[in-house]
PQR file of N, CA, C, O and H, with PARSE charges and radii, in Angstrom:
ATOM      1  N   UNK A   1     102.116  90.217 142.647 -0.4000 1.5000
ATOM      2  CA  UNK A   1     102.693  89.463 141.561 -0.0000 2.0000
ATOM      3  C   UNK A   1     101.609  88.904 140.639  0.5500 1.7000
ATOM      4  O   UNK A   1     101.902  88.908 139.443 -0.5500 1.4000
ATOM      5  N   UNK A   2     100.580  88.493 140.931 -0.4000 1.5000
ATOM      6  CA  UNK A   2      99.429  87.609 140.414 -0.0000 2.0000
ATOM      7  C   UNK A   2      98.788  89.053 139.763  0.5500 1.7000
ATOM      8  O   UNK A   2      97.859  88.826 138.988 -0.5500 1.4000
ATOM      9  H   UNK A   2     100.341  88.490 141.902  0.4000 1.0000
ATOM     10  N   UNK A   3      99.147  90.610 139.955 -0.4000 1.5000
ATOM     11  CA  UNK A   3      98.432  91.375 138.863 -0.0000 2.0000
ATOM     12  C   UNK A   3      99.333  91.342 137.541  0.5500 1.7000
ATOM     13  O   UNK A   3      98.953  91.568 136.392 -0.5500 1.4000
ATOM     14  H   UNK A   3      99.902  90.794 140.585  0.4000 1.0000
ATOM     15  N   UNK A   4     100.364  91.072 137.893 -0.4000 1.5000
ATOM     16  CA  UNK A   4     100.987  91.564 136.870 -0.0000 2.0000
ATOM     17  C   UNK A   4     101.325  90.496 136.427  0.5500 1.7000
ATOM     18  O   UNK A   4     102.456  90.504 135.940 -0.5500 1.4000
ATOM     19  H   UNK A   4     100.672  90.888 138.826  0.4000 1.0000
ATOM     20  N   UNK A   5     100.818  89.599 136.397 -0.4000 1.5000
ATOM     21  CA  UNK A   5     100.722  88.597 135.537 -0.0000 2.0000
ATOM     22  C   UNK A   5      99.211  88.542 134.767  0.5500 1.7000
ATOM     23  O   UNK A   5      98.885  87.976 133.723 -0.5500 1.4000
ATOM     24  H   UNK A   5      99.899  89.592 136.792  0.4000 1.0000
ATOM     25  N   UNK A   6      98.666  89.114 135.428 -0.4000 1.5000
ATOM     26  CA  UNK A   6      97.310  89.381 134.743 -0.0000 2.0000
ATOM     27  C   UNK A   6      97.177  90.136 133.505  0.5500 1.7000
ATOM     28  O   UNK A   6      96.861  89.883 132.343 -0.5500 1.4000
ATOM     29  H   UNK A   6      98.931  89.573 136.276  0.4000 1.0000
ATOM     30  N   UNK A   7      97.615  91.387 134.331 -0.4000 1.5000
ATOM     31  CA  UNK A   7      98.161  92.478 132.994 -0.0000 2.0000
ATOM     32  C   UNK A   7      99.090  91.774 131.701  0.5500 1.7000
ATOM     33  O   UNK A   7      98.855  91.592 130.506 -0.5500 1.4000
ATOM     34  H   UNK A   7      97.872  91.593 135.276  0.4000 1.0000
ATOM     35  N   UNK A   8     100.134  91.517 132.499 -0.4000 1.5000
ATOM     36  CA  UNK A   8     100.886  90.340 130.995 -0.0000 2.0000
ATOM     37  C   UNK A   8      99.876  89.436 129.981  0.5500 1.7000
ATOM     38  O   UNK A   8      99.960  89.500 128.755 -0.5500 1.4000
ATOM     39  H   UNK A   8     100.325  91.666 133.469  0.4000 1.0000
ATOM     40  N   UNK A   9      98.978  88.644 130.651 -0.4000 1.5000
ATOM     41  CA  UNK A   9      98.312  88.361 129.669 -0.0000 2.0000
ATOM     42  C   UNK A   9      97.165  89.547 128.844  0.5500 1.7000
ATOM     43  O   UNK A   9      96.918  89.597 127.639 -0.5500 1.4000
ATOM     44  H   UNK A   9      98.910  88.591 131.647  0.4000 1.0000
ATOM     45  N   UNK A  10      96.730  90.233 129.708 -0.4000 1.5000
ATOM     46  CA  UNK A  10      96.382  90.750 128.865 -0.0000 2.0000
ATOM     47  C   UNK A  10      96.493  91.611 127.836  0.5500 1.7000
ATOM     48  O   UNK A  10      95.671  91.882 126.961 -0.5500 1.4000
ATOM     49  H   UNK A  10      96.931  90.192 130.687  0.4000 1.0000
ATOM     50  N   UNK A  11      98.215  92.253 128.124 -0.4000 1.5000
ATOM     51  CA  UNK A  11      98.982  92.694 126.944 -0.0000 2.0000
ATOM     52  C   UNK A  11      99.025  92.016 125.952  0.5500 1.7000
ATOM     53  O   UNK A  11      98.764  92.491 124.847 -0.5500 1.4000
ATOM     54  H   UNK A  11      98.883  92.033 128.835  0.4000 1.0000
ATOM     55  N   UNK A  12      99.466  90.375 126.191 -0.4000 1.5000
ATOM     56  CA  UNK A  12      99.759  89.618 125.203 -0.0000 2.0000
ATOM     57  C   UNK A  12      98.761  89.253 123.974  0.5500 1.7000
ATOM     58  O   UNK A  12      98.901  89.005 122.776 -0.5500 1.4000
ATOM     59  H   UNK A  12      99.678  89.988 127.089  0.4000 1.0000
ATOM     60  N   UNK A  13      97.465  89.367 125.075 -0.4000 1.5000
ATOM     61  CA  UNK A  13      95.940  89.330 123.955 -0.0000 2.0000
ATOM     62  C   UNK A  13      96.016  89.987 122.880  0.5500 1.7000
ATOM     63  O   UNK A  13      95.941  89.558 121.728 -0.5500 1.4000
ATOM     64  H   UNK A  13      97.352  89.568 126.048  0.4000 1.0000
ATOM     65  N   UNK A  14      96.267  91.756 123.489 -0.4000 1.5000
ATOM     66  CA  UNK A  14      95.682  93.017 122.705 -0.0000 2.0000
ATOM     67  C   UNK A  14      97.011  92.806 121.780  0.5500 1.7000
ATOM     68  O   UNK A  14      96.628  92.829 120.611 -0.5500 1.4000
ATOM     69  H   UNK A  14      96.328  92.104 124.424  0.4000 1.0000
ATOM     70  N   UNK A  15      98.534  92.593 121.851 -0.4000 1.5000
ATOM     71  CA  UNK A  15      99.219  92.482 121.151 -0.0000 2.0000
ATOM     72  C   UNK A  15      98.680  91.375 119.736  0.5500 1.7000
ATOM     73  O   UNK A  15      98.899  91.494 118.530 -0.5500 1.4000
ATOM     74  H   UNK A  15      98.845  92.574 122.801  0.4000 1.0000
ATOM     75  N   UNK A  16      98.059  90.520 120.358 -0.4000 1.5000
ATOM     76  CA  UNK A  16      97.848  89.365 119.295 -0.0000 2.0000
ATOM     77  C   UNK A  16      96.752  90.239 117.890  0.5500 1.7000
ATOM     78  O   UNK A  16      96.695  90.280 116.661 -0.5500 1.4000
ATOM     79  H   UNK A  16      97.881  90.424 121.337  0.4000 1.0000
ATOM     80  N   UNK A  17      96.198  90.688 118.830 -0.4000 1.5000
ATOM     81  CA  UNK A  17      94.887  91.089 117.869 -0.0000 2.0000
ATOM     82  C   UNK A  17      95.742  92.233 117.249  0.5500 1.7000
ATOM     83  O   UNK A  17      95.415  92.275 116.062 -0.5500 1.4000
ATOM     84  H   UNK A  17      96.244  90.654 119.829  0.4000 1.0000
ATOM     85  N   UNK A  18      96.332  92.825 117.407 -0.4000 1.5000
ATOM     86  CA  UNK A  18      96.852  94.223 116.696 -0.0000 2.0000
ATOM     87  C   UNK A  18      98.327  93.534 115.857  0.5500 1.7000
ATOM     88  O   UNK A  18      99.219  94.109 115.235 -0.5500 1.4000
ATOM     89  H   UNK A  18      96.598  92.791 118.371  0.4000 1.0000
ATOM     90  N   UNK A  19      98.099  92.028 116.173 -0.4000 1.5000
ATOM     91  CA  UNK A  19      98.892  91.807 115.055 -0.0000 2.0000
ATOM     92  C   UNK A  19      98.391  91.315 113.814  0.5500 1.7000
ATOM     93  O   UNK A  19      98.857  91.436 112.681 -0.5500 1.4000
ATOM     94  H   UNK A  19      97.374  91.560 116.679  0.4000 1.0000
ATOM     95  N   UNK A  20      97.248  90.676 114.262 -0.4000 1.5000
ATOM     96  CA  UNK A  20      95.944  89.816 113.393 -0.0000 2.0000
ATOM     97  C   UNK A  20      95.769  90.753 112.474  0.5500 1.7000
ATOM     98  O   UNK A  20      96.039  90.546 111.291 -0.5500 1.4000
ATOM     99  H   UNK A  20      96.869  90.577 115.182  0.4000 1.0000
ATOM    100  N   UNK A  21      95.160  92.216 113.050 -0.4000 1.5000
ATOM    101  CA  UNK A  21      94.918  93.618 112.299 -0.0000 2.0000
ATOM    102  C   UNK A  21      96.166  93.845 111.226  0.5500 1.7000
ATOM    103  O   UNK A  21      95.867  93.557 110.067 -0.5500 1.4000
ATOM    104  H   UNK A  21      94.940  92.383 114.011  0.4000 1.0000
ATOM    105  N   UNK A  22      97.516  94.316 111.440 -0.4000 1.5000
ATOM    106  CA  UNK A  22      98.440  94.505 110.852 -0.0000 2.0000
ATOM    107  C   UNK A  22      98.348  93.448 109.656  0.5500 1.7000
ATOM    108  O   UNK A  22      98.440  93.913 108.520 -0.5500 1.4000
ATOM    109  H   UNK A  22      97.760  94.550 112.382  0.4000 1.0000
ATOM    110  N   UNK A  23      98.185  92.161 109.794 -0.4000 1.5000
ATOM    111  CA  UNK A  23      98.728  91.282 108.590 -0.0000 2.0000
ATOM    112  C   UNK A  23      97.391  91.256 107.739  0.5500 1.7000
ATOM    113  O   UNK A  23      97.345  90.978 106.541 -0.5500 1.4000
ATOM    114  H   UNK A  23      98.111  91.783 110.717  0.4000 1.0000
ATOM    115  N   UNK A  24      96.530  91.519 108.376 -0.4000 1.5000
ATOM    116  CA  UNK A  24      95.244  92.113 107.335 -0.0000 2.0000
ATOM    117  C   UNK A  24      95.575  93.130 106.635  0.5500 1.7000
ATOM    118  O   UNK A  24      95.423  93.019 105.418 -0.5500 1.4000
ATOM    119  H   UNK A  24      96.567  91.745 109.349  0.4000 1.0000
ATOM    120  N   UNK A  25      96.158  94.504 107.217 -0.4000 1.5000
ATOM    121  CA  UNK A  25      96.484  95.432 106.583 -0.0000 2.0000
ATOM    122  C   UNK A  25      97.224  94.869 105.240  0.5500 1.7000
ATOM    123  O   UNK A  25      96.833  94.856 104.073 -0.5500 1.4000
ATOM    124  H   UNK A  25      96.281  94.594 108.205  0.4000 1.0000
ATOM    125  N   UNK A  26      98.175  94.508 105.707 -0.4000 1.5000
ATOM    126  CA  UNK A  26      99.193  93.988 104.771 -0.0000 2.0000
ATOM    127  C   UNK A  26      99.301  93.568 103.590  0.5500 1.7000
ATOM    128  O   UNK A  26     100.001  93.786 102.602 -0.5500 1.4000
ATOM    129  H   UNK A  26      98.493  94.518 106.655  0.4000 1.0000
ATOM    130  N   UNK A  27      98.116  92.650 104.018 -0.4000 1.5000
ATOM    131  CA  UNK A  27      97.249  91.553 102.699 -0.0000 2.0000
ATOM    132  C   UNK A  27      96.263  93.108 102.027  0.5500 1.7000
ATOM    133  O   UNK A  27      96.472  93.266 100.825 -0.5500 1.4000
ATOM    134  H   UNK A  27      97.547  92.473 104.821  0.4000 1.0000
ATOM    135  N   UNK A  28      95.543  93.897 102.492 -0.4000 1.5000
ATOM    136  CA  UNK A  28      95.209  94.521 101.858 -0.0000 2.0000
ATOM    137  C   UNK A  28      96.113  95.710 100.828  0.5500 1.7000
ATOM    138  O   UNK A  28      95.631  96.145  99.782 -0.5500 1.4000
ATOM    139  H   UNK A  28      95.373  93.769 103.469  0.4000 1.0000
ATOM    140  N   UNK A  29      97.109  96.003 101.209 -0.4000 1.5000
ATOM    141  CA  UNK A  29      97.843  96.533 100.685 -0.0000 2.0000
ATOM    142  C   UNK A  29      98.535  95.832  99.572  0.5500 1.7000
ATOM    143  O   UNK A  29      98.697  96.410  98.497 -0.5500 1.4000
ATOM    144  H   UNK A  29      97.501  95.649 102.058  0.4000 1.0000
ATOM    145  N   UNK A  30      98.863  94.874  99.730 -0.4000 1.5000
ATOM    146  CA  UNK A  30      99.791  93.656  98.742 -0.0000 2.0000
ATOM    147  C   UNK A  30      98.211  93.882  97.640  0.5500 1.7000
ATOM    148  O   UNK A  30      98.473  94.426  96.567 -0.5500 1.4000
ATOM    149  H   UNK A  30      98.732  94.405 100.603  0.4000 1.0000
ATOM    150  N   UNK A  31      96.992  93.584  97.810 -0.4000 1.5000
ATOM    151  CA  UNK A  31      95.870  92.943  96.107 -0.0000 2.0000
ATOM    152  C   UNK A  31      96.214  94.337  96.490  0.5500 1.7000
ATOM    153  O   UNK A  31      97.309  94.209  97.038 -0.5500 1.4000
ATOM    154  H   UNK A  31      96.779  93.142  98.682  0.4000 1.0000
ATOM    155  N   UNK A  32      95.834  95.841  96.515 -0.4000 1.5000
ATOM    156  CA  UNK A  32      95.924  96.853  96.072 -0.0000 2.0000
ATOM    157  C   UNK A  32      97.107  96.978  94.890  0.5500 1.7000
ATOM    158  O   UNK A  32      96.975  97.228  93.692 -0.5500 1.4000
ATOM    159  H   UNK A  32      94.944  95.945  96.071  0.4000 1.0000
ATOM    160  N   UNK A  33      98.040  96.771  95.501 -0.4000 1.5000
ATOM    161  CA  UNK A  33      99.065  96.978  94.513 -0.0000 2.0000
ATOM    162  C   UNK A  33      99.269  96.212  93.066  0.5500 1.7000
ATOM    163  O   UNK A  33      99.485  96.715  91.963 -0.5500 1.4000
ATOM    164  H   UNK A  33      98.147  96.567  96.474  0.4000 1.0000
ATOM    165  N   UNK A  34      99.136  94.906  93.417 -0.4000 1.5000
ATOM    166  CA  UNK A  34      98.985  93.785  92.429 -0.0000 2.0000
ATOM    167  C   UNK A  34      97.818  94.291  91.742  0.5500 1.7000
ATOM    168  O   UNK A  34      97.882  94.014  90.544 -0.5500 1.4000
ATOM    169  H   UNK A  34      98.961  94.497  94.313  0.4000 1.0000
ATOM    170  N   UNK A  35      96.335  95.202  92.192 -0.4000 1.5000
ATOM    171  CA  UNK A  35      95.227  95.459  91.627 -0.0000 2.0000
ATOM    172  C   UNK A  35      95.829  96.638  90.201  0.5500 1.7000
ATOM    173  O   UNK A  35      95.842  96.573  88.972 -0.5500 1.4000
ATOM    174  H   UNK A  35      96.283  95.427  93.165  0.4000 1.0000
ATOM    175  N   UNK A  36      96.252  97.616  91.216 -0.4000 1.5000
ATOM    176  CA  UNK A  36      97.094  98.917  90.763 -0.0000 2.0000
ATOM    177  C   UNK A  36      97.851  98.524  89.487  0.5500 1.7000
ATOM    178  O   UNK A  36      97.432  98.869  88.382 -0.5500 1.4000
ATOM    179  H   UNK A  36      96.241  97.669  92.215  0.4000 1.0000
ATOM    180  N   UNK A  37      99.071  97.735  89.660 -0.4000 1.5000
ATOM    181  CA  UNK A  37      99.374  97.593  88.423 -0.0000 2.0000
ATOM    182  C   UNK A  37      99.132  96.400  87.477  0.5500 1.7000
ATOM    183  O   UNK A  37     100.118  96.064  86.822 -0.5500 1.4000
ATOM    184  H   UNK A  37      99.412  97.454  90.558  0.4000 1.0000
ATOM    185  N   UNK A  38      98.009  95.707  87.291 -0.4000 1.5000
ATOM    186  CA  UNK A  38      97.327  94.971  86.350 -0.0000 2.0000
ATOM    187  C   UNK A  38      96.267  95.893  85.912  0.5500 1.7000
ATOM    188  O   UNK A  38      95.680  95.453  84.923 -0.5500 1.4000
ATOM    189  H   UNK A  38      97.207  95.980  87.823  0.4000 1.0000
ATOM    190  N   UNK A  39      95.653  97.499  86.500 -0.4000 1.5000
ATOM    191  CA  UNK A  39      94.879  98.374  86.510 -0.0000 2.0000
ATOM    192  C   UNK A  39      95.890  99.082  84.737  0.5500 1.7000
ATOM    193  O   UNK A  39      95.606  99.204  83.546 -0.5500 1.4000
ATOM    194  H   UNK A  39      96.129  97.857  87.303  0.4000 1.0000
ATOM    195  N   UNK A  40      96.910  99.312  85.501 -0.4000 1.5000
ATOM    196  CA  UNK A  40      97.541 100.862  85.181 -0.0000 2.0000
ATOM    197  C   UNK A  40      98.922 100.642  84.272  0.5500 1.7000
ATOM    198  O   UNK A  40      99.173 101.317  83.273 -0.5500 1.4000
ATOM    199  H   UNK A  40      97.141  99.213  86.469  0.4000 1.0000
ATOM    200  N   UNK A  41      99.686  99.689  84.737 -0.4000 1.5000
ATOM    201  CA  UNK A  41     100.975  99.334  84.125 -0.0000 2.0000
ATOM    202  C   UNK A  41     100.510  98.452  82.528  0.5500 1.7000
ATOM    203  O   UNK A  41     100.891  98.758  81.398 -0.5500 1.4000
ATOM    204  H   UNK A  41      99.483  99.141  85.549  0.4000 1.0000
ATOM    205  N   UNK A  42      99.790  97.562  82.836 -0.4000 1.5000
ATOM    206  CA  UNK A  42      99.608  96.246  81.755 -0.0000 2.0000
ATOM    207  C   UNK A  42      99.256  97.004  80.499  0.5500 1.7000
ATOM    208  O   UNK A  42      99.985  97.013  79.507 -0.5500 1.4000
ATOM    209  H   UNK A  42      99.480  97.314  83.754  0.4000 1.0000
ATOM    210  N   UNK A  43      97.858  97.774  80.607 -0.4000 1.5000
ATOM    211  CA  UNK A  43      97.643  98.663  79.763 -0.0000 2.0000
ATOM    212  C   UNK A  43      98.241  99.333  79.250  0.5500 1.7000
ATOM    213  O   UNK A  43      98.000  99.555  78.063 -0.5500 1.4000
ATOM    214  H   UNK A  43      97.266  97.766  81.413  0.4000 1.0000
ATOM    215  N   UNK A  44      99.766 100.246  80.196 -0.4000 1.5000
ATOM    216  CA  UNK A  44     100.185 101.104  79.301 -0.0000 2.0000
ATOM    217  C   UNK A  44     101.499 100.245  78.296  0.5500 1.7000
ATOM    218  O   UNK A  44     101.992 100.562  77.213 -0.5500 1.4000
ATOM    219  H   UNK A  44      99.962 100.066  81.160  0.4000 1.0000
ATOM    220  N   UNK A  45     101.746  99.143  79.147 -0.4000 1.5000
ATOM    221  CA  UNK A  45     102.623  98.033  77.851 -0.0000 2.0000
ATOM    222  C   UNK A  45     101.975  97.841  77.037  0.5500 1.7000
ATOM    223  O   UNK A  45     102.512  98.357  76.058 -0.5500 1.4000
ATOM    224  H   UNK A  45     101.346  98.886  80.027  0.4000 1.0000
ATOM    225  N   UNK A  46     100.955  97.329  76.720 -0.4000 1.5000
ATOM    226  CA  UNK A  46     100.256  96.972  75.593 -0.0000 2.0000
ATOM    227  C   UNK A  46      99.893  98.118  74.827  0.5500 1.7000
ATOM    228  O   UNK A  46      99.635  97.857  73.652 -0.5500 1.4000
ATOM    229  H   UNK A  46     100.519  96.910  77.516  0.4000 1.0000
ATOM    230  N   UNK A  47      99.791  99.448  75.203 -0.4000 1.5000
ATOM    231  CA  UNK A  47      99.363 100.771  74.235 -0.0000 2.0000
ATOM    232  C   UNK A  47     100.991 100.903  73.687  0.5500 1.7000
ATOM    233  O   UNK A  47     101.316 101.663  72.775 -0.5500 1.4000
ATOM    234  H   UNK A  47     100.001  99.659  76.158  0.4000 1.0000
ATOM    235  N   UNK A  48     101.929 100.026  74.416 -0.4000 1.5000
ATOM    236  CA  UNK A  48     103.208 100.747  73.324 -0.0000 2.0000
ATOM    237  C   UNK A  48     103.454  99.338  72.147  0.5500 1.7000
ATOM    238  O   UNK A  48     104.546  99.204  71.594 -0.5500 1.4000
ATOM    239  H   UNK A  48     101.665  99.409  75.157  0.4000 1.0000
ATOM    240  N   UNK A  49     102.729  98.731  71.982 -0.4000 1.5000
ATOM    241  CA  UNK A  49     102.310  97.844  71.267 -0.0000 2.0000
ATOM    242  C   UNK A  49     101.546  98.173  70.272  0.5500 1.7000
ATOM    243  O   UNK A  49     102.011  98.282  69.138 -0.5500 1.4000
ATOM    244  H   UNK A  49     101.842  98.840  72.431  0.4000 1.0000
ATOM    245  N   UNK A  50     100.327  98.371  70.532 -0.4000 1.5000
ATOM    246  CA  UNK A  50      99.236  98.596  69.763 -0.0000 2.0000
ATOM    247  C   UNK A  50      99.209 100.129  68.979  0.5500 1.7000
ATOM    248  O   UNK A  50      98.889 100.387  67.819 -0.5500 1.4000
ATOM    249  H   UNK A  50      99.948  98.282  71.453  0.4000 1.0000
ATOM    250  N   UNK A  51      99.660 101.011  70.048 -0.4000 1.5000
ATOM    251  CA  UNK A  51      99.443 102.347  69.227 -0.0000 2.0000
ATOM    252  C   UNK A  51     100.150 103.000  68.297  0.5500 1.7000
ATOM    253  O   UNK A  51      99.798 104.045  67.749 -0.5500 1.4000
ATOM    254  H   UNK A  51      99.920 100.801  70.991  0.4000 1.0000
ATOM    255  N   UNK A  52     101.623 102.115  68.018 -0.4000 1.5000
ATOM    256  CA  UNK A  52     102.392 103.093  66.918 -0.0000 2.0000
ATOM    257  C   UNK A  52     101.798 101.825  65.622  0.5500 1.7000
ATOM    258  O   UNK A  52     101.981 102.290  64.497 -0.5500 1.4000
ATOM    259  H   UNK A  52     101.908 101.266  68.463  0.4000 1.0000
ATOM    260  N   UNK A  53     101.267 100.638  65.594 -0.4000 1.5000
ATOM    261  CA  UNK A  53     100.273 100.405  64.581 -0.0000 2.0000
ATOM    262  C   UNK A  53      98.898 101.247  64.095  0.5500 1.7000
ATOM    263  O   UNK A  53      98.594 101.505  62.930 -0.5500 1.4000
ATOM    264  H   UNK A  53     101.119 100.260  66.508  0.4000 1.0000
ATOM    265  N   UNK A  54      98.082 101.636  65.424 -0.4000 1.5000
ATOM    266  CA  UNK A  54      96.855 102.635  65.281 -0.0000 2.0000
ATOM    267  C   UNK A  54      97.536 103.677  64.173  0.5500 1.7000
ATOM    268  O   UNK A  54      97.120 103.703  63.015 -0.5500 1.4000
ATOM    269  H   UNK A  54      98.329 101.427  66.371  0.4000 1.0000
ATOM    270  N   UNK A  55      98.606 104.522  64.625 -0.4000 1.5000
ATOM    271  CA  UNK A  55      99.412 105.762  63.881 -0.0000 2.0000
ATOM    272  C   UNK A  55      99.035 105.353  62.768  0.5500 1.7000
ATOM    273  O   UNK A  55      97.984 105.663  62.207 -0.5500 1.4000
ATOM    274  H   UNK A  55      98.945 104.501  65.566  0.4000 1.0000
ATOM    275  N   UNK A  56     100.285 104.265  62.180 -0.4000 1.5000
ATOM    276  CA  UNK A  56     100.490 104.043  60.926 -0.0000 2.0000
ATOM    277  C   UNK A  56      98.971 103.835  60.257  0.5500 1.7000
ATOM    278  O   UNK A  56      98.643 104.562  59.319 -0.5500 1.4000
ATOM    279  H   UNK A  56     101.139 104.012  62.636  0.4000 1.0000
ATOM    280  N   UNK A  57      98.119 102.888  60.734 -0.4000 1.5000
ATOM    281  CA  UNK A  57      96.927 102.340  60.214 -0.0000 2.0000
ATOM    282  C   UNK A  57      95.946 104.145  59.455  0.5500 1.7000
ATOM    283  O   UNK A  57      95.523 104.612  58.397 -0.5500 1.4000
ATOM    284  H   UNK A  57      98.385 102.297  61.496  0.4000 1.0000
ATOM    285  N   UNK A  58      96.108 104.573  61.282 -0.4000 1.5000
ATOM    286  CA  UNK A  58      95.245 105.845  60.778 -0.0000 2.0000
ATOM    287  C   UNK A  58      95.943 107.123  59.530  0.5500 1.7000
ATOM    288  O   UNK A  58      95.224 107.942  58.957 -0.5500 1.4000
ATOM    289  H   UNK A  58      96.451 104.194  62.141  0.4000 1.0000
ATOM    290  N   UNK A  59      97.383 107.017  59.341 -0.4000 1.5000
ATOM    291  CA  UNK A  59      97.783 108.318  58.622 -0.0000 2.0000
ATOM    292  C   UNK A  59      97.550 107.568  57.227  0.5500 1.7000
ATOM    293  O   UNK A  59      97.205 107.968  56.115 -0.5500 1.4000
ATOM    294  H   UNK A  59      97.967 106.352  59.807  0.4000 1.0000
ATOM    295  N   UNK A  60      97.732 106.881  57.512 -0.4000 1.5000
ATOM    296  CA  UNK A  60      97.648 105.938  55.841 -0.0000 2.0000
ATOM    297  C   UNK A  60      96.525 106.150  55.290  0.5500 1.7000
ATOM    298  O   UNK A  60      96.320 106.570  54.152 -0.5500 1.4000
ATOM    299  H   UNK A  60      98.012 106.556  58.416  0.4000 1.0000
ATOM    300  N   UNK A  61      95.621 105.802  56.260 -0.4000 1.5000
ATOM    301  CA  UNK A  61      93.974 106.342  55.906 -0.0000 2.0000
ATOM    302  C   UNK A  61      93.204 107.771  55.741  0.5500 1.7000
ATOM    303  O   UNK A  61      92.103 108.154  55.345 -0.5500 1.4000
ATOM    304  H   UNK A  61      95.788 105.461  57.185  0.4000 1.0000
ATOM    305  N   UNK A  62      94.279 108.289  56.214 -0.4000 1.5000
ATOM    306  CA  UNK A  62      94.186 110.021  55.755 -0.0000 2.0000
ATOM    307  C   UNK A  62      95.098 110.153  54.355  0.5500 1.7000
ATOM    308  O   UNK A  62      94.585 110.849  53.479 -0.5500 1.4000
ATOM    309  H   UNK A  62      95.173 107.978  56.535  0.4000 1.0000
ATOM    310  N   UNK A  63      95.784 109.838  54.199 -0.4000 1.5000
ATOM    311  CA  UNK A  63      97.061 110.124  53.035 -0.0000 2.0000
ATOM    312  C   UNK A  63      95.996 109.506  51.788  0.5500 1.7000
ATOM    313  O   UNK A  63      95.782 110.237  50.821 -0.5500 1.4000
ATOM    314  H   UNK A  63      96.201 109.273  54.911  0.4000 1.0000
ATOM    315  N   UNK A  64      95.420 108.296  51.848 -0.4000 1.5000
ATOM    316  CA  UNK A  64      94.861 107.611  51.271 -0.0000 2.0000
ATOM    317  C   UNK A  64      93.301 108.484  50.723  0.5500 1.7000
ATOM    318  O   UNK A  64      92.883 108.161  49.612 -0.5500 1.4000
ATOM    319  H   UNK A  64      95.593 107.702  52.633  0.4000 1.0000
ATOM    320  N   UNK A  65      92.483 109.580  51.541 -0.4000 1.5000
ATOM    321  CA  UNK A  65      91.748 110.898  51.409 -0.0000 2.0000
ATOM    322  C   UNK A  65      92.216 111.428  50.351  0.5500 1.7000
ATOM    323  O   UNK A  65      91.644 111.410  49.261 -0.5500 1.4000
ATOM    324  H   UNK A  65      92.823 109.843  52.444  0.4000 1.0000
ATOM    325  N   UNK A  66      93.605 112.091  50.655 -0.4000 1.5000
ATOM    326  CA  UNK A  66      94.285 112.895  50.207 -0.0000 2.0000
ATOM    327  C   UNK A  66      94.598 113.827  50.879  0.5500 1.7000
ATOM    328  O   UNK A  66      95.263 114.691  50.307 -0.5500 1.4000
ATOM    329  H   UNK A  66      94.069 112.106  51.541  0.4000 1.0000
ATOM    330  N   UNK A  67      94.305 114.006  52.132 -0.4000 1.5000
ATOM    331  CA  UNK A  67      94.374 115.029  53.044 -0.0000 2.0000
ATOM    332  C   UNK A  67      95.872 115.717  53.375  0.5500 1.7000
ATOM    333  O   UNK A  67      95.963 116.636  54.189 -0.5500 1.4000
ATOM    334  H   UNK A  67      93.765 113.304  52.597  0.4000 1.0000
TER
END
């Protein structure tokens, strides 16, 4: 009886730590994503902002050539 109470704790250890691990994972995955789209999303909102002004700015400035 006194092994397997031994063993129990020491399941309970290795469980702890492989949970410690997991919520690290976790946290690393969560700034990835939050990284990802302040990377990739923000930018492409703001290019649908900015770029049909670029258009206009730039054809005007060709028309304005004469091209």
């Amino acid at each position: 009886m006194e092994n397997i109470d031994k063993k129990l704790v020491e399941l309970e250890q290795k469980v702890n730590k492989i949970y410690d691990s997991v919520e690290k994972t976790r946290k690393y995955f969560l700034w990835t994503m939050i990284i990802s789209v302040a990377v990739i999303i923000i930018p492409l909102i703001i290019m649908i902002f900015v770029l049909p002004s670029f258009i206009s700015n730039y054809t005007s400035s060709l028309s304005g050539l004469g091209l």
